[in-house]
C-alpha positions as CSV (number, residue, x, y, z in Angstrom):
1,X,-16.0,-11.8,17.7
2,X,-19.1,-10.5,20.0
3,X,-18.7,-8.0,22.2
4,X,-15.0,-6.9,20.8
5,X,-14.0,-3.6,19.5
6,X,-11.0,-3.8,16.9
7,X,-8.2,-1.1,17.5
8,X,-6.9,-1.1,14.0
9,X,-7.5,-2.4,10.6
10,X,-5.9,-3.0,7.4
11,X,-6.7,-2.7,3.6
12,X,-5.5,-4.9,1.3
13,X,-5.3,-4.0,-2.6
14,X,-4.5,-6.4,-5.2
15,X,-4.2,-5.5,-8.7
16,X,-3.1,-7.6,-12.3
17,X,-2.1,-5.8,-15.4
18,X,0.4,-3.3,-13.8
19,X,3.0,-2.0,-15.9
20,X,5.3,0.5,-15.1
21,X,4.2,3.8,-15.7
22,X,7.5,5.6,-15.3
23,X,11.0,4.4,-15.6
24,X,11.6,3.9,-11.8
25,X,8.6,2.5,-10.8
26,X,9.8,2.1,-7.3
27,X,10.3,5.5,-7.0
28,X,7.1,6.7,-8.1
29,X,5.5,4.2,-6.1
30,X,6.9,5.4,-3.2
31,X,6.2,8.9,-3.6
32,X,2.7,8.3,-4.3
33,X,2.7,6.6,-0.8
34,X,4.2,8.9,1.3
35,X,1.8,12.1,-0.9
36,X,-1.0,9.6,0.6
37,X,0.2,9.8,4.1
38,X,0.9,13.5,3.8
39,X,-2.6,14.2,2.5
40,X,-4.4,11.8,5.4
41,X,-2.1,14.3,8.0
42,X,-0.9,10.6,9.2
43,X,2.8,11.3,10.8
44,X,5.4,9.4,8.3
45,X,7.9,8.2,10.3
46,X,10.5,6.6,7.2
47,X,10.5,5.5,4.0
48,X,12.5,3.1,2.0
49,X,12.3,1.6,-1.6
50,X,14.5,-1.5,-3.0
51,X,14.2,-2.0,-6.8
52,X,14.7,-5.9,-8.1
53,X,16.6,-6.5,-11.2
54,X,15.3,-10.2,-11.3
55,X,18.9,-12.0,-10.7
56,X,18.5,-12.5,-7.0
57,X,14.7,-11.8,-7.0
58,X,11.8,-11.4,-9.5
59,X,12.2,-8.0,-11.1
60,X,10.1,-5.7,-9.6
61,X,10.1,-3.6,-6.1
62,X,9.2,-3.6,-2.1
63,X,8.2,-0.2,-0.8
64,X,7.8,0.8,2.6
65,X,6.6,4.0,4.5
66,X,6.2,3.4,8.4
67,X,3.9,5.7,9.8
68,X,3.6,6.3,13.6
69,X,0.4,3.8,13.9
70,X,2.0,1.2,11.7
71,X,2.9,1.3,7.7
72,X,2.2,1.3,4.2
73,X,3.5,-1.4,1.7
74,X,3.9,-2.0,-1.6
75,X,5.1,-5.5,-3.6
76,X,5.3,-5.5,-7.3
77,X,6.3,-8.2,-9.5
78,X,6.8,-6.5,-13.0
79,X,7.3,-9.9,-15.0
80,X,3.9,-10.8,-14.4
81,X,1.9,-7.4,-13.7
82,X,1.4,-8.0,-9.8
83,X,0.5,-5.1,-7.2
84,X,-0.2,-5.8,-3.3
85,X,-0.7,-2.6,-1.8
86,X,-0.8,-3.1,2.4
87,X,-2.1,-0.3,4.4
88,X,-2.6,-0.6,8.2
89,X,-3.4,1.5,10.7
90,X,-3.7,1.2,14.3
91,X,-4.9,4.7,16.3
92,X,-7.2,7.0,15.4
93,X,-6.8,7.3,11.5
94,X,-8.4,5.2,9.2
95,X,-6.5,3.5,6.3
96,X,-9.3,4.0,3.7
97,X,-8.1,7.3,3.0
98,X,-4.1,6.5,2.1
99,X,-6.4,3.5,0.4
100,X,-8.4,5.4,-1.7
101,X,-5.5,8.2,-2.6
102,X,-3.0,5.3,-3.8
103,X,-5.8,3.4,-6.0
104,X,-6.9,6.4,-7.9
105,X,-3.3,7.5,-8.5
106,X,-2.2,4.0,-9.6
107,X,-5.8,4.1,-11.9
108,X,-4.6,7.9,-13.7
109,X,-1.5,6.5,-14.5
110,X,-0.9,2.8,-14.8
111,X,-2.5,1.6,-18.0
112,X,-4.1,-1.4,-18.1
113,X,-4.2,-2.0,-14.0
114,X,-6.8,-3.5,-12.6
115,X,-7.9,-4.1,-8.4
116,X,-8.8,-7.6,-8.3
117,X,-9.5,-7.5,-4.3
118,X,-10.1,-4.3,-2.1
119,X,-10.6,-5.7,2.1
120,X,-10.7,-4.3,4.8
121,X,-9.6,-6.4,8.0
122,X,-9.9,-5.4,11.8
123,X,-7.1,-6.0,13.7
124,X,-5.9,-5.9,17.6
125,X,-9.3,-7.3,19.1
126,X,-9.7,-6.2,22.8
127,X,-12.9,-7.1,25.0
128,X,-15.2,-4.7,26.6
């Protein structure tokens, strides 16, 4: 895309071999999210957390935090040791930072994780 400027960008992290470090894994997911934002001086603007039993979904969890540029996400499937982890940005701050914070919390304390993808993908294209 010549000539155009992207005015945000996301970071996608994919992991294998998570297991839950803690009994509420949402939880702690969650609050290693939002310490991510906090520590990037990114504004939070809600967070939410819904934990899966595996009756009506896989077992697992779907995280949230919305920021004021966009969000960060995360999607585990515990049954078979699957992580996404979404973070986009739009403004001024870059999503590398809330990146980098969530992967080397998830590498101190979930044993046997491992990121199978890190990218990084401009978004919001607009001419000069």
């Amino acid at each position: 895309m010549s000539g155009e400027e992207a005015r945000g960008r996301h970071v996608l992290l994919d992991y294998v071999g998570y297991s839950s470090p803690v009994p509420d894994d949402g939880k702690w997911m969650l609050a290693v999210m939002r310490e991510a934002v906090q520590e990037s001086g990114i504004r939070e603007v809600h967070s939410h957390v819904v934990s899966f039993d595996g009756i009506e979904s896989p077992p697992g969890f779907a995280a949230v935090v919305l920021i004021d540029e966009s969000h960060v996400t995360a999607h585990c499937y515990s049954d078979s040791g699957l992580l996404a982890i979404d973070v986009f940005t739009c403004g001024e701050d870059s999503p590398d930072g809330v990146a980098d914070y969530i992967n080397s919390s998830l590498e101190a304390e979930a044993e046997g994780i491992r990121l199978i993808r890190r990218e990084s993908v401009p978004r919001f294209f607009s001419g000069d």
